[in-house]
N, C-alpha and C positions, 0 to 999 in steps of 0.2 A: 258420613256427612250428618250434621246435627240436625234435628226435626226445627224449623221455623217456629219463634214461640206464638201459643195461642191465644188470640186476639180478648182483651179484657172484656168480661162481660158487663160490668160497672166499675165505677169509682168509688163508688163508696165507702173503702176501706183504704182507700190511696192517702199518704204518710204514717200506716197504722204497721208497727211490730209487734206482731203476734209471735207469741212462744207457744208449741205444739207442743206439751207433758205426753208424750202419745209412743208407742214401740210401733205398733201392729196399725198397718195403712197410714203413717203416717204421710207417705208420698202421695196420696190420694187425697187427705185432707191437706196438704201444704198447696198443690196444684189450683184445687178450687179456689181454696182462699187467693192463692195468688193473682189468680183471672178477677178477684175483684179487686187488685191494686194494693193488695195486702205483701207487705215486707215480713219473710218465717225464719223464726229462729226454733229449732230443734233442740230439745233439752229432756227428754223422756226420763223419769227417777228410776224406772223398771224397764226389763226384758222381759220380752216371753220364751222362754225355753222350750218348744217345744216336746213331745215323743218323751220325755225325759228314762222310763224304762219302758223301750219298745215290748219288750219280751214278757212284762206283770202285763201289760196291756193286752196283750193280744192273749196272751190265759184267761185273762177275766172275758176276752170277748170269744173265747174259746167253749168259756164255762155257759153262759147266758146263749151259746148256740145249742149246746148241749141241753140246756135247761132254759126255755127262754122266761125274760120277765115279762109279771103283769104289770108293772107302769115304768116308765123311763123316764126319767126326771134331768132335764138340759138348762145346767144353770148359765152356758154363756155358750153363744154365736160360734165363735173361736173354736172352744173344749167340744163342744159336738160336732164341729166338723172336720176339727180334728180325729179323734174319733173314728170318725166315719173313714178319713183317708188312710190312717193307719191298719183299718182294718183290712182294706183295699190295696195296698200298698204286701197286706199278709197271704191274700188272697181268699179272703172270706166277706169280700162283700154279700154275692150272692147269697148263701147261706145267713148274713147277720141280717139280710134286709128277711129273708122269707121266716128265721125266729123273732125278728120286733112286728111283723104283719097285723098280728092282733094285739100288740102291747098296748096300753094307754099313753100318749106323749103327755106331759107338762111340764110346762116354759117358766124359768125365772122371769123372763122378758122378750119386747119383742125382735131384739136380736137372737136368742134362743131360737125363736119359735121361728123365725125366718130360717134358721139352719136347719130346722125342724124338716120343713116345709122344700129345702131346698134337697134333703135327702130323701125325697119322694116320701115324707109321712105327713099325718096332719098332729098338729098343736089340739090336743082337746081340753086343754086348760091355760091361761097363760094371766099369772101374778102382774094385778094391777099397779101395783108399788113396786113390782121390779123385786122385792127380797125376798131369800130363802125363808124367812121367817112366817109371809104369807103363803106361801106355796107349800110350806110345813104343815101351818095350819090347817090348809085347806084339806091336804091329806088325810092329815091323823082325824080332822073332822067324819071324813067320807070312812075312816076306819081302813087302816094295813095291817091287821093280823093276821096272819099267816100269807100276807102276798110279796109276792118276791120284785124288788125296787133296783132298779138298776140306777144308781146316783154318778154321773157326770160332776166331776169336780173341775172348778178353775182352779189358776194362781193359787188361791190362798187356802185352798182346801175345799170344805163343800158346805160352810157356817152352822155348822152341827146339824143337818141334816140326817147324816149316816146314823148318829147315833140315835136321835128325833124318833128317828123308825123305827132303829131296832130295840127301843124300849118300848116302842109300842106293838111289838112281836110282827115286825116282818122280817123277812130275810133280806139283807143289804148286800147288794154289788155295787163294791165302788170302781171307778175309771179314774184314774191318775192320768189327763192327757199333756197336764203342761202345767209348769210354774214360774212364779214370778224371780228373774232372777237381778241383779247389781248394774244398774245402769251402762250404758255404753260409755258414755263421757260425764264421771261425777264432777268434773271442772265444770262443765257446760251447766250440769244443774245447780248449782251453786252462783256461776252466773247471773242467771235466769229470775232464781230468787231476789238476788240486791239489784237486779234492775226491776223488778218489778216495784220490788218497795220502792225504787228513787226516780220512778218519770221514766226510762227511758225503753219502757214496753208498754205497747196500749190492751192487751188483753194473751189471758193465758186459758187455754182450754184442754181439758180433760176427757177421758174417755174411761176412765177406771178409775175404782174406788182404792183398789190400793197404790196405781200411778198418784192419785190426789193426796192417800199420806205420808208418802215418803215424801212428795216434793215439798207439801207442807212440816216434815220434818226436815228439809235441808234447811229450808226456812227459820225453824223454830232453832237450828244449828247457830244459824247466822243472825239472829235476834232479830228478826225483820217481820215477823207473822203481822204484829198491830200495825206496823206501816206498811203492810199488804193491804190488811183489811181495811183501813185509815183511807186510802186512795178509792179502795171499792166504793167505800161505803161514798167517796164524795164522784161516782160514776167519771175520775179519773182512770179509776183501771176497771178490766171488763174480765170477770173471773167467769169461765160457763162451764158446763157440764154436759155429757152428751145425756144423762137422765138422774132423777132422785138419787140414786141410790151413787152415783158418780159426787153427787152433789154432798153427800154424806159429813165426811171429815170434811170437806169447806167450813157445810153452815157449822160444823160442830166447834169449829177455831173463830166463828161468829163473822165469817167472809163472808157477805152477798154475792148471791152463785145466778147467773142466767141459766136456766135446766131448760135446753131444747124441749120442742114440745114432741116430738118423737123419738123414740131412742134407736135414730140413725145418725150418719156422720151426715149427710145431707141435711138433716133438721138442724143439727149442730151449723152448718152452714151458715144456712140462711137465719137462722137465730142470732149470728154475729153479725151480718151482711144487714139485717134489719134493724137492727139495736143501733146502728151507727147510721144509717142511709133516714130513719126514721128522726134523727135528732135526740135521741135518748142519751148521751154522752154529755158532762157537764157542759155548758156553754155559758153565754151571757149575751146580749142584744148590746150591742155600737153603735154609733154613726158611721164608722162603716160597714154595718151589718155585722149580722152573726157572725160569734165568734166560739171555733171550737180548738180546743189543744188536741194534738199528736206528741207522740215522743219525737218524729221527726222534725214538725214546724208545727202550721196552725192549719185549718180551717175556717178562711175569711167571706162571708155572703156567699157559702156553697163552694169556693173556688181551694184545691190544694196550695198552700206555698211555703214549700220547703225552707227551712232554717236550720244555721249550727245550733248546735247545741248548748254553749252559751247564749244565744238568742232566746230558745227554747226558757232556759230555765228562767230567764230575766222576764219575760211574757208570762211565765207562768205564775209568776210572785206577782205581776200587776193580773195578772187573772183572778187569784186566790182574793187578792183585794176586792173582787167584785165594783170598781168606781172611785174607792175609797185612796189618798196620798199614799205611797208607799215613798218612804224618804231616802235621799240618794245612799244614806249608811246600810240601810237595807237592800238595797241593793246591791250594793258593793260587796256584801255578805256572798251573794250569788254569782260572783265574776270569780275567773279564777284568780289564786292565789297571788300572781304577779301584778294584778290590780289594786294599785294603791292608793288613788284619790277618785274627788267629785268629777275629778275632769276625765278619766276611766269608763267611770257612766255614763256622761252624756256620749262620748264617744260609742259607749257599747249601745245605748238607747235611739242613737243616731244610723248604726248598722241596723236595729232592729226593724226602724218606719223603715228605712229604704230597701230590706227583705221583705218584710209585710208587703210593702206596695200600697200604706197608704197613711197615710204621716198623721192626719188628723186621728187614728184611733187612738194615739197616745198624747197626753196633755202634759204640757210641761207647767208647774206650779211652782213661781216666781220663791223662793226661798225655803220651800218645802220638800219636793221629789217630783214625783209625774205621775199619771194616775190615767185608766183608760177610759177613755170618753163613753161611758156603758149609760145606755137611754133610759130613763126610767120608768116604772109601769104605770100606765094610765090610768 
């Protein structure tokens, strides 16, 4: 028997289709969103592969028992506790936890240092930018010649860390615990991309720096990156990041990225949950009140209401006008293809006030087009 579903903790995300770019807890973050009214589409560019050679791993954490390191270096959440279970799974937890006892930890970030911390050790350093690059620094500052480093690599390797070190005369172990592998469904990410460029997703959220470039290279596949960005940049679509360094290749393709203010999927949460409950989403003021677009309908003085998707897009072109005549050719432009005259329009414009629920938002302008009743600033 199916579990009863759990009760919406707000609206605030209610007719919003979010795309999860996400492999790892995506179920976790789909849930939450969902309890705020949020509609999830699943589209992750990457996999995590897991253990990928159980047997180099548990040599190396063979070796580092036999010889332990003086600093242990955890560049992701993930890769160290993976790690950890594979060690355990080898049956050397005990042993790996009594040669790391005196080792030095430091954190790429504070998902690292939370796996840190979750493997009964403490974080005694943890990179305020979240990159190798700082934690490198910091390093080679404090001076690793002749100290032996045990480097935790994710996905993509460990951003020249290994070598970082061993030019500066320490001794490098690396941990291979998992990489990035070929998406589950690359239809779905491709998807994902041309609806984000055309209206019909209201925000896409990231969790990794290399999930964020591949997706932005399906994108750049599909020649949609500018009307990605084009949407962001008019807070039509809602690009986030769960921290900086996720945020990376966004801002690099010039996409405005929301960067949670902690680098948890919880922060990521509420970082979308407030961006929209907040009124930070394009809008405009009406007579009959605020008005915000979804890809599903609109947002009318606070209240959801649902619309097709031709409605949608026809609303969206007198949105874009900000007040201003949009003329019935223009419009017609935006109906589908079997729509062939003035009298299609008003027809389609005539569905749209009796969806809306409120006829007066749209003005009909005797030989020109129609245009939304938007109030102007005092």
């Amino acid at each position: 028997m199916s579990e009863p579903p759990r009760p919406l903790l707000s609206a605030a995300l209610a007719g919003c289709v979010i795309v999860i770019a996400v492999d790892r807890r995506s179920s976790e973050l789909s849930a939450a969103l969902e309890r705020h009214g949020a509609q999830v589409q699943h589209a992750p560019a990457l996999t995590i592969v897991p253990h990928i050679d159980d047997d180099a791993l548990v040599a190396r954490t063979r070796e580092l028992i036999e010889n332990p390191p003086d600093i242990v270096v955890a560049t992701t959440g993930v890769g160290f506790r993976g790690w950890i279970e594979a060690a355990d799974e080898a049956g050397l937890s005990d042993p790996l936890h009594d040669a790391l006892a005196v080792a030095r930890f430091v954190a790429r970030g504070p998902k690292a240092r939370g796996a840190i911390q979750q493997a009964g050790f403490t974080a005694d350093w943890v990179a305020e930018t979240e990159t190798a690059a700082e934690l490198g620094e910091f390093l080679v500052a404090e001076g690793v010649v002749g100290r032996r480093i045990a480097v935790q690599h994710h996905g993509s390797g460990a951003d020249g860390l290994d070598e970082l070190f061993t030019s500066h005369g320490a001794d490098v172990v690396s941990l291979t615990v998992y990489r990035w592998g070929a998406p589950p469904d690359a239809a779905a990410v491709t998807r994902s991309v041309i609806a984000a460029a055309s209206g019909e997703v209201d925000a896409v959220l990231f969790t990794s720096a290399p999930g964020a470039a591949e997706w932005l290279a399906a994108a750049a596949r599909e020649g949609v990156v500018a009307d990605i960005a084009r949407r962001a940049r008019a807070r039509r679509l809602l690009v986030a990041a769960v921290g900086p360094v996720t945020a990376g290749p966004l801002r690099a393709a010039d996409i405005e990225v929301l960067v949670a203010d902690r680098g948890r999927l919880g922060a990521l949460v509420r970082g979308v949950v407030t961006y929209y409950a907040s009124g930070r989403a394009a809008a405009v003021e009406t007579a009959a009140g605020r008005l915000e677009l979804r890809s599903s309908g609109a947002v009318l003085d606070g209240e959801f209401r649902p619309l097709s998707r031709t409605s949608v897009e026809l609303l969206g072109a007198l949105f874009d006008a900000r007040g201003r005549v949009v003329s019935r050719g223009s419009l017609l432009d935006v109906l589908p293809r079997s729509a062939d005259s003035a009298h299609a329009v008003e027809m389609a414009i005539a569905r749209l006030r009796e969806a809306v629920g409120a006829p007066e938002l749209i003005r009909t302008v005797v030989k020109r087009g129609y245009r939304l009743d938007v109030q102007e600033d005092e």
